[in-house]
N, C-alpha and C positions, 0 to 999 in steps of 0.2 A: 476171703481176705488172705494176703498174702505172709502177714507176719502171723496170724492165728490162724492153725486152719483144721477144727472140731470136727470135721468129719473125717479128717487123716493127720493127725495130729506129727506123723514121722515127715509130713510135706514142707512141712511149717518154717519161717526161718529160723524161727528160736531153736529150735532141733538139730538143723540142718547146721545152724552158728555153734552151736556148742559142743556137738562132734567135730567141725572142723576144728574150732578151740582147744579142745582137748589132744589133736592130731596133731597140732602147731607148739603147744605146753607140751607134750607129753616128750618132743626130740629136741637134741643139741643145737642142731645147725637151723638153717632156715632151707624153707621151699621155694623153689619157683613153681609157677599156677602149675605145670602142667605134671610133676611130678607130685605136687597136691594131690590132684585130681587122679590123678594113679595110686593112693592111697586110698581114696575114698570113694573109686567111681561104682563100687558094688551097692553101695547106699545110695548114691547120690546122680542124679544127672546131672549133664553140663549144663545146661541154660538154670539149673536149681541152683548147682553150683555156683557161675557166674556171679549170680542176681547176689547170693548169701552173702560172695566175699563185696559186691559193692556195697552193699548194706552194714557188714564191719566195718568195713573203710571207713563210710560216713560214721558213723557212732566214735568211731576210734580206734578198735577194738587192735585194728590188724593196720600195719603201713609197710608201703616195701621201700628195701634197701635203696642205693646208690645202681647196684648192677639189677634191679626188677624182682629180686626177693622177697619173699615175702616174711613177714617178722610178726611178731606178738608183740601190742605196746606194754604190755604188764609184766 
């Protein structure tokens, strides 16, 4: 399963969401995906990546800017 994943629990998207969450809470400014992904590409692969931030998006969690930014809605 993609959103729980018991055998690799770091795979998971809940994990994968809530490090990237905490990377987005934790600075002033906003990201664009690829300087994201330059924060967190030691954890994280791209296609894990990708999938995690579509999965925010839907939920809510994350939306971008006017110029492609990405932002925290909370």
């Amino acid at each position: 399963m993609i959103l729980l994943n018991r055998d690799q629990p770091d795979l998971s998207l809940y994990v994968i969401g809530a490090f990237i969450i905490e990377k987005l809470h934790n600075t002033t400014g906003m990201f664009s995906i690829l300087d994201l992904f330059d924060e967190v590409k030691e954890k994280i692969g791209f296609p894990s990546f990708l999938l995690t931030l579509d999965w925010l998006y839907i939920i809510g969690i994350i939306d971008f800017s006017d110029d492609g930014r990405l932002k925290i809605c909370f």
